[in-house]
C-alpha positions as CSV (number, residue, x, y, z in Angstrom):
1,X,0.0,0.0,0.0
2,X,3.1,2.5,0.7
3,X,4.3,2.0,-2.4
4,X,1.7,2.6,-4.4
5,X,0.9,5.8,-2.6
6,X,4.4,6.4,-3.4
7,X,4.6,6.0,-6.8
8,X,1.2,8.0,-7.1
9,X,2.6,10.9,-5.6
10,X,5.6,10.8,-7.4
11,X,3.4,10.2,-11.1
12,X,1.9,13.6,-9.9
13,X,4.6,15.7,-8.6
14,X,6.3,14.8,-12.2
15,X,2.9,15.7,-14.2
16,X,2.7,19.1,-12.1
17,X,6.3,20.0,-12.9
18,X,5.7,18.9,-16.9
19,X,2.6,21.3,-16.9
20,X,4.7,24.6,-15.3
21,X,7.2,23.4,-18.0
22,X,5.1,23.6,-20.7
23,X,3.3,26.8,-19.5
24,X,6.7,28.6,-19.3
25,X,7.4,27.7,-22.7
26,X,4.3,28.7,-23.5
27,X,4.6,32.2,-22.4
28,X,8.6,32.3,-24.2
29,X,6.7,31.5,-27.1
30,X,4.0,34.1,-26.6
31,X,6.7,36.8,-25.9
32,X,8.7,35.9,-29.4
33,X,6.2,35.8,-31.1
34,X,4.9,39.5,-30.1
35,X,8.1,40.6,-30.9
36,X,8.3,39.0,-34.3
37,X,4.6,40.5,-35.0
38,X,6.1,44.2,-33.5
39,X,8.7,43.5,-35.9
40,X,6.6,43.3,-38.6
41,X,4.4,46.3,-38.2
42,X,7.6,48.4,-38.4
């Protein structure tokens, strides 16, 4: 039983940490992207 509490806890502290990943690439993205757009306007 401890173990598989273990392993679910670890399943999600991995999947939180992936999902703040991808959201902070997300924004990078965002960011170059308004600049390549601001770029563009010029």
């Amino acid at each position: 039983m401890k173990t598989i509490v273990y392993l679910l806890t670890l399943a999600l502290a991995l999947a939180l940490s992936g999902c703040n990943t991808m959201r902070g690439l997300g924004q990078d993205l965002q960011k170059a992207g308004e600049k390549i757009e601001g770029a563009a306007k010029k």
